[in-house]
C-alpha positions as a Markdown table, in Angstrom:
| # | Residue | x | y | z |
|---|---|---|---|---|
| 1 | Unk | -2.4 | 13.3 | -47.1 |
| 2 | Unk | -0.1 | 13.5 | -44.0 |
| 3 | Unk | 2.0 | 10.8 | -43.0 |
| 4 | Unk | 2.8 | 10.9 | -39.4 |
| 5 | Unk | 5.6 | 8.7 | -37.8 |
| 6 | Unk | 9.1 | 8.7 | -37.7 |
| 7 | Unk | 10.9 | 6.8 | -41.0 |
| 8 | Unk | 13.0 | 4.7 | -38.9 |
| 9 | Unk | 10.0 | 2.7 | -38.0 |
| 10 | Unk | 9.5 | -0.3 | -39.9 |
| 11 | Unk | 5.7 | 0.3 | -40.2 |
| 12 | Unk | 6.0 | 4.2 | -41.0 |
| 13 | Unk | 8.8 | 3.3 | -43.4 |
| 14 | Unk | 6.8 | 0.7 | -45.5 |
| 15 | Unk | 4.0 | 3.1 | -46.3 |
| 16 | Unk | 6.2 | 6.3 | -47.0 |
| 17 | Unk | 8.0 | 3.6 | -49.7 |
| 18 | Unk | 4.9 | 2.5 | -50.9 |
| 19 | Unk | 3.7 | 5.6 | -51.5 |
| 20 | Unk | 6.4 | 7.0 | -53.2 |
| 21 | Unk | 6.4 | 3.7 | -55.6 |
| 22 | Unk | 3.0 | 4.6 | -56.4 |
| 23 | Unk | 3.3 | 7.9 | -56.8 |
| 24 | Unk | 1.3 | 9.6 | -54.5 |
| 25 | Unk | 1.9 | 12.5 | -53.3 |
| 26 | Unk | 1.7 | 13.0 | -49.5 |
| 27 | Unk | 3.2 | 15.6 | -46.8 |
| 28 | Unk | 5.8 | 13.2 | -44.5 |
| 29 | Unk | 6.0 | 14.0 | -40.4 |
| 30 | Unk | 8.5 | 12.7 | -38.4 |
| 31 | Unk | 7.1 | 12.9 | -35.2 |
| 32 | Unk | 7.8 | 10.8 | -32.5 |
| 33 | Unk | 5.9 | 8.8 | -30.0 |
| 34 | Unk | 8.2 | 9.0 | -27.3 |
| 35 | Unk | 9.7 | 12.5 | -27.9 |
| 36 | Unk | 7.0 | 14.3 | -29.2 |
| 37 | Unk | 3.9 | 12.3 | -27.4 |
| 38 | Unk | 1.5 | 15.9 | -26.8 |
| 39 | Unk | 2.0 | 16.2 | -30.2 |
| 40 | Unk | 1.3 | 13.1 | -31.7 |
| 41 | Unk | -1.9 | 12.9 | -29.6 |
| 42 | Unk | -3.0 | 16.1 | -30.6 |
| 43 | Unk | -3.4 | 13.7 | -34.1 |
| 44 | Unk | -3.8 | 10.6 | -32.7 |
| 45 | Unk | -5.3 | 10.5 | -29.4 |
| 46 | Unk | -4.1 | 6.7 | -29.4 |
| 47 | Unk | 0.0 | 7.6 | -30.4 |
| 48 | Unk | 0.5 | 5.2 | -33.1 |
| 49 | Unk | 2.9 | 5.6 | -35.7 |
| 50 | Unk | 2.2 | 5.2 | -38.8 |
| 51 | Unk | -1.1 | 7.4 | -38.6 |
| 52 | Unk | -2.3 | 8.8 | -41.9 |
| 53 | Unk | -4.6 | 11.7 | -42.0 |
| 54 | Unk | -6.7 | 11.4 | -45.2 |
| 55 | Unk | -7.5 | 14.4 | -47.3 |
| 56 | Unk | -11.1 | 14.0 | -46.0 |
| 57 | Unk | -9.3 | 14.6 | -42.3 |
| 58 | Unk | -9.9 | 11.1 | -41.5 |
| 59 | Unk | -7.4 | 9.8 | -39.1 |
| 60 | Unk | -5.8 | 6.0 | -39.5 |
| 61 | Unk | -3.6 | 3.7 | -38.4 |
| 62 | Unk | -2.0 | 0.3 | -38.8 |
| 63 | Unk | 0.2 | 0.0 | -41.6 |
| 64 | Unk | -1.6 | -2.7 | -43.3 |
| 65 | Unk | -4.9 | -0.7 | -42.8 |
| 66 | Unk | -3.4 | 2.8 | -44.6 |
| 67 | Unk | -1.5 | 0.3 | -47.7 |
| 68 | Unk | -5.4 | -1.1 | -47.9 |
| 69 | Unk | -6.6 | 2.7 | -48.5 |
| 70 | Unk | -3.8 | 3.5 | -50.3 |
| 71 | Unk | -4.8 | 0.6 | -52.3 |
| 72 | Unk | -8.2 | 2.1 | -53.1 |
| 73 | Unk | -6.2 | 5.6 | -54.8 |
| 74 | Unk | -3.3 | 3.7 | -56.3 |
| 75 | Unk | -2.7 | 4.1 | -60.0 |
| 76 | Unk | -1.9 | 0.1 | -59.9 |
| 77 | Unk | -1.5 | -1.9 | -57.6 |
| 78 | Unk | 1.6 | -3.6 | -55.3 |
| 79 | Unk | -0.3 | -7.0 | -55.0 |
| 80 | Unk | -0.4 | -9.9 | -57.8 |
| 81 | Unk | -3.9 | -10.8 | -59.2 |
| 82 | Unk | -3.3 | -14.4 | -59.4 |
| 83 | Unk | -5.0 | -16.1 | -56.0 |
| 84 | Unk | -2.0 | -18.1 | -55.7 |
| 85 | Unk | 0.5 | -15.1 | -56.5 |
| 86 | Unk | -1.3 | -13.2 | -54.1 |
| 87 | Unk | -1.5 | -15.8 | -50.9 |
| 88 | Unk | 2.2 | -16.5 | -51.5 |
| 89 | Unk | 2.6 | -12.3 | -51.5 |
| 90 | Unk | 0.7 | -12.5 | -48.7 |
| 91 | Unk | 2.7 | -15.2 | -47.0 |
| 92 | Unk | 5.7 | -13.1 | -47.5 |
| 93 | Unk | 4.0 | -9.9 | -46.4 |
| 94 | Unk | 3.2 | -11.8 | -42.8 |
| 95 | Unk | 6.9 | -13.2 | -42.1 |
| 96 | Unk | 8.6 | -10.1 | -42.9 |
| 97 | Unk | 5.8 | -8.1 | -40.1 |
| 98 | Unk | 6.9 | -10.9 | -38.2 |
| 99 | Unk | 10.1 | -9.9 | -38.3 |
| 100 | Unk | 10.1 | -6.4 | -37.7 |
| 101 | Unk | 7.2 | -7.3 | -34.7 |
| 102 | Unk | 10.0 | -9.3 | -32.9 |
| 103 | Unk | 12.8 | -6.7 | -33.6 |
| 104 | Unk | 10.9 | -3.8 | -31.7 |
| 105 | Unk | 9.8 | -6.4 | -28.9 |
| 106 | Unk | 13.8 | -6.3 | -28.2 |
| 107 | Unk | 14.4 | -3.2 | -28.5 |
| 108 | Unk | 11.5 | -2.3 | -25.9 |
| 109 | Unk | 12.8 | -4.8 | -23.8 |
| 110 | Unk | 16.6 | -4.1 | -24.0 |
| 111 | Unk | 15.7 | 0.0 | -24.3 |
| 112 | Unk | 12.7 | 0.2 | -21.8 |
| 113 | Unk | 12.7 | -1.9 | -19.4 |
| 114 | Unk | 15.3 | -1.9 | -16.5 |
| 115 | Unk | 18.1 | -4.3 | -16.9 |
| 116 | Unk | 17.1 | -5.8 | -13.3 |
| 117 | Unk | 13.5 | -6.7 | -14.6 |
| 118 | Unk | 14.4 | -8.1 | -18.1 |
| 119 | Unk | 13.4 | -11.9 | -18.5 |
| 120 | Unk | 16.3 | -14.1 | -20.7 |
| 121 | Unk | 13.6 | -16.7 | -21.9 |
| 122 | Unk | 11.2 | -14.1 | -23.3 |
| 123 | Unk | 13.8 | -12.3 | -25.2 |
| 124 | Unk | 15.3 | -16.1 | -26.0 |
| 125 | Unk | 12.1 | -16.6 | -27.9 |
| 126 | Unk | 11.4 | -13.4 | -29.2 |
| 127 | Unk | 14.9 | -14.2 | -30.8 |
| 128 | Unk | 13.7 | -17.4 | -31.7 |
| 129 | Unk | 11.0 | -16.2 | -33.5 |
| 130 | Unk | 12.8 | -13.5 | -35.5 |
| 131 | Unk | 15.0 | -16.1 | -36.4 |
| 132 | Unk | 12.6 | -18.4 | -37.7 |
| 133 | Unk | 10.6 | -15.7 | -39.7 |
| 134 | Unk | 14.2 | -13.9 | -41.6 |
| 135 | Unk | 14.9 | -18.2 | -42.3 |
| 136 | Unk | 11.7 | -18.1 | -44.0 |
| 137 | Unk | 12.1 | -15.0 | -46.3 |
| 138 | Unk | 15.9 | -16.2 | -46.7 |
| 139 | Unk | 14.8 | -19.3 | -48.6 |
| 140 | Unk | 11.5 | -17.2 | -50.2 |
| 141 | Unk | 13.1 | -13.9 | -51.5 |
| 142 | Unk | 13.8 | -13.6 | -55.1 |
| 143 | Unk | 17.3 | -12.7 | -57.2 |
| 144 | Unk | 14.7 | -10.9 | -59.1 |
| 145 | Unk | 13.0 | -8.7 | -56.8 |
| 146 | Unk | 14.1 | -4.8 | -57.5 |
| 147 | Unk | 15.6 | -6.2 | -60.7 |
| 148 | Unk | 12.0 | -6.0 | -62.7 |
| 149 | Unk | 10.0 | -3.4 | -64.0 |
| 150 | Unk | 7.3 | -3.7 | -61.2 |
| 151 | Unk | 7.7 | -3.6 | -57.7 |
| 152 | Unk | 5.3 | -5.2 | -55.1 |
| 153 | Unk | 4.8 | -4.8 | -51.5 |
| 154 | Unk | 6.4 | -8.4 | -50.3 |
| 155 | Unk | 9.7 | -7.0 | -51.6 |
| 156 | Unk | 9.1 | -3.4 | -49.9 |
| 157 | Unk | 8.0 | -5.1 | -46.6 |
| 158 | Unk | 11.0 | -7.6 | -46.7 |
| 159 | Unk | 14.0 | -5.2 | -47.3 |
| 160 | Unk | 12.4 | -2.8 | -44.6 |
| 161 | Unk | 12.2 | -5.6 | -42.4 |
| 162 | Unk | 15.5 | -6.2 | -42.9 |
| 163 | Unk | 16.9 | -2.9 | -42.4 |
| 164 | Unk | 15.7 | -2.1 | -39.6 |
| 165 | Unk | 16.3 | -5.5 | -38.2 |
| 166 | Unk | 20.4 | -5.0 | -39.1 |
| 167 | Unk | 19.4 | -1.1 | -37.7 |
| 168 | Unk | 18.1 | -2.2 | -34.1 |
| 169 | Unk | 20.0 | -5.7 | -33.6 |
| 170 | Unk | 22.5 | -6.5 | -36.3 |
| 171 | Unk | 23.9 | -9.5 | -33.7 |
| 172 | Unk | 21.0 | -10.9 | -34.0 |
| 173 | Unk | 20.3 | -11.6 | -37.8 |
| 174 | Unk | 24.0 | -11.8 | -39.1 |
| 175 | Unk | 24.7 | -10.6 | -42.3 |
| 176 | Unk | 26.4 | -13.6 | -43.3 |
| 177 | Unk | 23.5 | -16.0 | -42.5 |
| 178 | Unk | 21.0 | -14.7 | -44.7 |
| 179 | Unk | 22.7 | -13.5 | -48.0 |
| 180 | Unk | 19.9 | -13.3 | -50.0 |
| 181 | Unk | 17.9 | -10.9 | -47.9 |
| 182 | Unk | 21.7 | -8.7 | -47.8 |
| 183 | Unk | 21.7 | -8.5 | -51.2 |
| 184 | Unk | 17.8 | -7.8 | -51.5 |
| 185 | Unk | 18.6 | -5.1 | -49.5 |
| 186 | Unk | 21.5 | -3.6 | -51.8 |
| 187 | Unk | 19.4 | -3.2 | -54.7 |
| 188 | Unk | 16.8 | -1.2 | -52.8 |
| 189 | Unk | 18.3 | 1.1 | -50.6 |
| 190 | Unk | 20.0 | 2.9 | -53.5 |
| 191 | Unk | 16.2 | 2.8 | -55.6 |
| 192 | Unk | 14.6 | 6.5 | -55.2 |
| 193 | Unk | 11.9 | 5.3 | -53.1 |
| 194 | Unk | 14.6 | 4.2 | -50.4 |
| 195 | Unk | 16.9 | 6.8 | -50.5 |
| 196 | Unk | 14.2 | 9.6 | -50.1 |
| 197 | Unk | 12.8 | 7.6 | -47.0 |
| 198 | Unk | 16.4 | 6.6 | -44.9 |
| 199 | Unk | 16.4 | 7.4 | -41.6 |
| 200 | Unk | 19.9 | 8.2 | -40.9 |
């Protein structure tokens, strides 16, 4: 399998760390949608990251989508079997998407569109919104999360979230605020999985 997509995207990042918690093997590309468009689309006609070229040849996209498929493979899985275990995962799962969903709607609108043409109350409550949604995981995420055995994809999707969120706009989620999801973050960015996937 080929992973295309550059690891300092939230989306990209989250399957390359899934995959490597899971063991499968796959071929990673960092190519970029901005820098390297001709060549993306020469996989992707639509220039998505993360796309994931199966071993069939099959061409997808959507983070959630490829984690499903990878899902399919997986020698266990990243997702509780308890319905109510699962919707709470779930819950988790959708704040910290949230989250990185707002983070890249600044950066396009700080990095891409001219300064003149940038709209304060759109970006007031983008901000808003990634507030609300790193509030939420502050009071959800668990002193136990990279501490047990198993590992499962809320706690992957919330300390990618969070990186890239202090990567891309570190005023905008202070560190102090939000201890929890800091030190979440500590305990996986020196785990194998993290390390071997860090974009800088």
């Amino acid at each position: 399998m080929r992973l295309i997509g550059m690891l300092d995207s939230p989306y990209v990042r989250r399957v390359a760390v899934s995959l490597k918690f899971l063991e499968i093997p796959f071929v990673q590309e960092q190519v970029s949608v901005f820098r390297h468009f001709d060549e993306f689309a020469a996989i992707n006609p639509v220039v998505k990251a993360p796309t994931l070229v199966t071993a069939d040849d099959i061409v997808l996209m959507e983070s959630s989508l490829i984690l499903e498929f990878i899902a399919r493979m997986a020698p266990w899985s990243l997702m509780p079997k308890d319905p109510s275990a699962h919707a709470h995962a779930l819950r988790c799962i959708g704040l910290a998407l949230a989250a990185c969903e707002k983070s890249v709607q600044v950066v396009y609108e700080r990095n891409l569109r001219p300064a003149e043409k940038q709209h304060q109350p759109w970006l007031d409550r983008v901000t808003g919104q990634l507030t609300a949604a790193l509030s939420a995981l502050e009071k959800i995420a668990s002193p136990e999360w990279f501490r047990r055995s198993e590992v499962f994809q809320p706690e992957i999707t919330t300390a990618v979230a969070w990186r890239f969120t202090q990567h891309v706009a570190p005023e905008l989620a202070p560190a102090g605020q939000f201890p929890a999801l800091c030190a979440l973050s500590a305990r996986a960015e020196v785990l194998s999985p993290f390390l071997e996937t860090d974009f800088k």
